[in-house]
N, C-alpha and C positions, 0 to 999 in steps of 0.2 A: 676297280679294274684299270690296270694301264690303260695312257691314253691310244697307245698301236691295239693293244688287245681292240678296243672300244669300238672302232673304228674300221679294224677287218669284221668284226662282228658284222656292222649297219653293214659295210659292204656285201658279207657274206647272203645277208635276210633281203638287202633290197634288190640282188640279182637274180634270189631265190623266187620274189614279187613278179618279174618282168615276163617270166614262163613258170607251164605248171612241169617242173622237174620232177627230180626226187627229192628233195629238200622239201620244196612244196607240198609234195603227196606227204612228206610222212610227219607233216604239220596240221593236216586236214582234221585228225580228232580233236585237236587242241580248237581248229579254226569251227567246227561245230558247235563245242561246247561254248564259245565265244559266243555265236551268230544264238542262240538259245538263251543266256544268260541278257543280250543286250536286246533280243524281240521280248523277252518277257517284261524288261524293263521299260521298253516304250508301251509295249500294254498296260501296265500302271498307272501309265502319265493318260494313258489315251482313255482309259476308264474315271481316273479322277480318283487313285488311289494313290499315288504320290501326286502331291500338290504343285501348282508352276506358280509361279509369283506375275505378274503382270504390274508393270512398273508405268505411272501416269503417263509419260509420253511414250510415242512410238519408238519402237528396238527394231536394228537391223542385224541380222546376224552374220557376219563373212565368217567362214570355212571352209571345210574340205573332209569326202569321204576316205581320203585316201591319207595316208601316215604321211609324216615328213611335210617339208615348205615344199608348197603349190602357186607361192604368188601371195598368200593372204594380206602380207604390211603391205605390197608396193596397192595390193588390190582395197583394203584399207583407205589408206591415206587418196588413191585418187579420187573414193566416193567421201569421204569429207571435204576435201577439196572445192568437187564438185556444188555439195552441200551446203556450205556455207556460201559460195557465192550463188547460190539460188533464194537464201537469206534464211536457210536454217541456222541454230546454235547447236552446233552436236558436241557431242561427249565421248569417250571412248572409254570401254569397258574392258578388262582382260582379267585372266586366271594370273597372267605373270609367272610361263611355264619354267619352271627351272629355279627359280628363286628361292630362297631361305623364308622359311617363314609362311604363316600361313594367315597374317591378319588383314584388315580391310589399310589398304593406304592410298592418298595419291601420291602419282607420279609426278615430282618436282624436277625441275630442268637440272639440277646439280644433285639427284637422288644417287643411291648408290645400286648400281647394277644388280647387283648383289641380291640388294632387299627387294627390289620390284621388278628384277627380269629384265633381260634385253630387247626384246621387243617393245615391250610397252615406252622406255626410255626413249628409245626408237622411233615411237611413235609421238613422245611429247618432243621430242626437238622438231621434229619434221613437221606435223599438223598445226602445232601451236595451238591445241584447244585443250581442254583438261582431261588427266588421264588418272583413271583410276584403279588397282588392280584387287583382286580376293577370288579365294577359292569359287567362292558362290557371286557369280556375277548381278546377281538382285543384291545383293550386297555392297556391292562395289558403284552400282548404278543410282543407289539409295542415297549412299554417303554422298555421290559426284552431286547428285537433285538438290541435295540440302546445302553445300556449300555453293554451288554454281548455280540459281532457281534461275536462271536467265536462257538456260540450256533445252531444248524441244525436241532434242531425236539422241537416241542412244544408238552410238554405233560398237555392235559386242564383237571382237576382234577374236576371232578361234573358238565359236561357242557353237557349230553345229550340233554336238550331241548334246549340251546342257541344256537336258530339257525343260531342267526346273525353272526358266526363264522365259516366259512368255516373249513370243516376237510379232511381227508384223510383215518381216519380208525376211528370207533368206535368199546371200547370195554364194552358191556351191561353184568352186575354184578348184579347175583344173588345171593341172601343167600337160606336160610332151608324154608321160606317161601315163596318161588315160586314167584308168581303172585297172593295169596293169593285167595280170592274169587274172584278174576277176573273182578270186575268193577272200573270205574275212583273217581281218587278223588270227596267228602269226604265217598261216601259209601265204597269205596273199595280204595287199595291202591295205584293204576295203574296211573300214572301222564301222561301217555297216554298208547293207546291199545296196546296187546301185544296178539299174534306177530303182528309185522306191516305189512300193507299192502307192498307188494312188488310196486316199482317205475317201470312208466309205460316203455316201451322199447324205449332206446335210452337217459333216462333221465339219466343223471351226480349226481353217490351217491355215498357216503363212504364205505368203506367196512365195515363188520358187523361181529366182534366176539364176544359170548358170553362164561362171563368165571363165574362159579359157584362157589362160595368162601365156599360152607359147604354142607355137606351131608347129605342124612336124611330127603328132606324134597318130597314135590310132583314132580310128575313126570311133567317137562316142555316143553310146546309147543314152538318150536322152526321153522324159520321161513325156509323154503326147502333152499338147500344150504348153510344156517349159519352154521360155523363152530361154535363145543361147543365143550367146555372143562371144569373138575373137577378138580377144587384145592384144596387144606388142609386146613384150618384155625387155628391156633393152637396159644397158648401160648408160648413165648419165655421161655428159664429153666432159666432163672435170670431176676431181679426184679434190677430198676435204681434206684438211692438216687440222689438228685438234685445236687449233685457236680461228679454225673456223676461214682461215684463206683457201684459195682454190687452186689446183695445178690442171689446164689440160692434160687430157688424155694424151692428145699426141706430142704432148710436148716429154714424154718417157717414152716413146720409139726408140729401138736403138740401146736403151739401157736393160741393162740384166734387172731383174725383179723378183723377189721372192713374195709368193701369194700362198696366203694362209687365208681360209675358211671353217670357220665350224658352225654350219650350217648343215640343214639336210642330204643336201646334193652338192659338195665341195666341187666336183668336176665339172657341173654346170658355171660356175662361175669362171674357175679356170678356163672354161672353152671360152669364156664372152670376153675376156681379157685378153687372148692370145685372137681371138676375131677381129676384136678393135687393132691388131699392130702391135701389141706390144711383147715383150719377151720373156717368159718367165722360166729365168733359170733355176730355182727350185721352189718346189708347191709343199704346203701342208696342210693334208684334208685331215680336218680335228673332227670331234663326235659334233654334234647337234647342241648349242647353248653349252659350248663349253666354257670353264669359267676362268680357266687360262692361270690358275693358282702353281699349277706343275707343268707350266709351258716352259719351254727351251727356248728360246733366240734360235733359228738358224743358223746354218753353217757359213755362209756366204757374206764374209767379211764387205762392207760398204755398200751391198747389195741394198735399195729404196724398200721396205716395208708395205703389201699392198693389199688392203683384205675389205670386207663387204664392211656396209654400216653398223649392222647388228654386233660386230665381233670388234667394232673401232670403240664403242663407249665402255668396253673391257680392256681393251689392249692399249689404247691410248694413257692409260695411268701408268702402264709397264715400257710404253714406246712411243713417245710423244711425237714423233717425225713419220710415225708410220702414215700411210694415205689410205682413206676410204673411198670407194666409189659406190654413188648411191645406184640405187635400180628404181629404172622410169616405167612406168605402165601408163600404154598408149592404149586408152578404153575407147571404144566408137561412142559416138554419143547418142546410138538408138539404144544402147544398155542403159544410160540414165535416162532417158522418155521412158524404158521399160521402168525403171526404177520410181521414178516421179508418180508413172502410173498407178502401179500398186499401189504407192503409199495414198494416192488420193481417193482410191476405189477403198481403202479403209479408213475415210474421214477423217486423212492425216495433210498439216498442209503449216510450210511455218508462218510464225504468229506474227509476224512481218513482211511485207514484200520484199522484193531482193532488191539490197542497195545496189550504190553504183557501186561501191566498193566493201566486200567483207569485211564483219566488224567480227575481231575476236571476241573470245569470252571468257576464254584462260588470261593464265598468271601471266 
């Protein structure tokens, strides 16, 4: 599909998401048979008729019930972060949505986008710890255990539904759109219901924090007992060039800019660049992981090149001058005492005290 078709499309279905229209309504049998087809499947798992794998150290899961980016890399990378200077070793896990290929690999800092998805890329330049991606995340967290045995907490980056993966905590990320109009995929944008039914008494579950990556948006039904927390989303104030120098933000005030995004919510970025000062005179919102094989150049002769991290470790082989700006997530730090907590209420705690200074573990 063209990349315009592509892209009215997302627009079309995520505006269809925001209220229950007619669009919506006349998605609702599709959105049943969905909501039947994915409760039958967690009853499987929840009976012990499809298997979950439980991997020696502790899993964390960051996701989202809701389609499209909610925040999960920047909400990612701040709890490894965090983690490691607490003196854990963590690892990072992913599907490596979008990629070619369906085998088990790590993520190497000069890998090809391509093969291991942008995100995950994404995630190995920025955390610096090792990244490994596969269909089946017990798979992927196997491989990272045996090359990396130094490593003590899995952190599974977009694994809420993959249930086949035993975890220990999940943290559920929300952005400015809530739960939207509140029905299942394709009428609405809920990949399953929310809030969840609570597990029956005595049944063995994860714990459950939700952490809200943006402000502003409806008020969320949150499930009794779930801890929830508000974080900042925000613009980093300098902008990357592919060999890795920096440009302030404000130092392109003033100049015309062309911003290109293919990410979930193109717009949202666009708003946070035109927030910061800056001027963009023409925008292109691309699908979701796109891979930029049939991308145009803009119109806008001499115009600065300026788009999210995700979309720079693609475009940067085609536009080496282009500028990325990364995205900062400001977490309270009562979300990590929640964090710490769980993991220690399940006889989770790392196998050294926290130095004075975080010692990697990656390449």
């Amino acid at each position: 599909m063209p990349t315009g078709a592509s892209a009215r499309l997302e627009t079309a279905l995520t505006g269809a998401w925001a209220r229950r229209g007619p669009l919506a309504w006349a998605l609702t049998p599709l959105a049943g048979l969905y909501g039947a087809l994915a409760g039958l499947r967690r009853a499987l798992y929840r009976a012990g008729w499809l298997p979950r794998t439980r991997l020696p150290v502790p899993v964390v899961v960051v996701g989202n019930v809701v389609a499209g980016g909610a925040g999960k890399t920047p909400a990612t990378l701040a709890i490894i972060e965090y983690l490691r200077a607490s003196g854990w070793q963590p690892g990072i896990v992913s599907r490596g949505h979008g990629r070619a290929g369906t085998d088990c690999r790590e993520v190497t800092p000069d890998a090809d986008p391509r093969l291991v998805g942008d995100e995950p890329l994404l995630l190995r330049h920025r955390a610096g710890v090792p990244v490994f991606v596969a269909p089946h995340r017990a798979e992927a967290g196997a491989a990272l255990l045996a090359a990396y045995p130094a490593c003590d907490l899995l952190v599974c980056d977009d694994g809420l539904q993959h249930l086949a993966l035993a975890r220990d905590v999940e943290v559920v990320v929300f952005d400015a759109r809530g739960t939207g109009n509140g029905w299942l995929l394709p009428a609405g944008p809920l990949r399953e219901p929310w809030p969840r039914a609570r597990p029956r008494s005595g049944q063995a579950h994860p714990a459950e924090l939700v952490l809200h990556t943006e402000a502003g948006g409806p008020s969320l039904p949150v499930p009794p007992g779930t801890p929830a927390f508000h974080a900042r989303r925000t613009l980093a104030p300098e902008a990357l060039r592919a060999d890795g120098t920096r440009v302030p933000l404000a130092a392109l005030r003033g100049q015309p800019l062309t911003a290109l995004a293919g990410i979930a919510r193109p717009a949202a970025f666009f708003t946070m660049l035109q927030s910061a000062g800056l001027t963009l005179a023409e925008t292109q919102a691309l699908p979701d992981h796109y891979d930029f094989r049939s991308w145009l150049r803009p119109s806008g002769k001499g115009q600065k090149l300026i788009c999210t991290e995700k979309d720079a470790v693609k475009l940067w082989p085609l536009a080496p001058n282009a500028l990325a700006v990364p995205l900062v997530l400001d977490v309270p730090p009562a979300f990590f005492a929640a964090l710490d907590e769980a993991l220690a209420a399940r006889g989770h705690s790392p196998r050294t005290p926290a130095p004075g200074a975080p010692q990697a573990v990656g390449p």
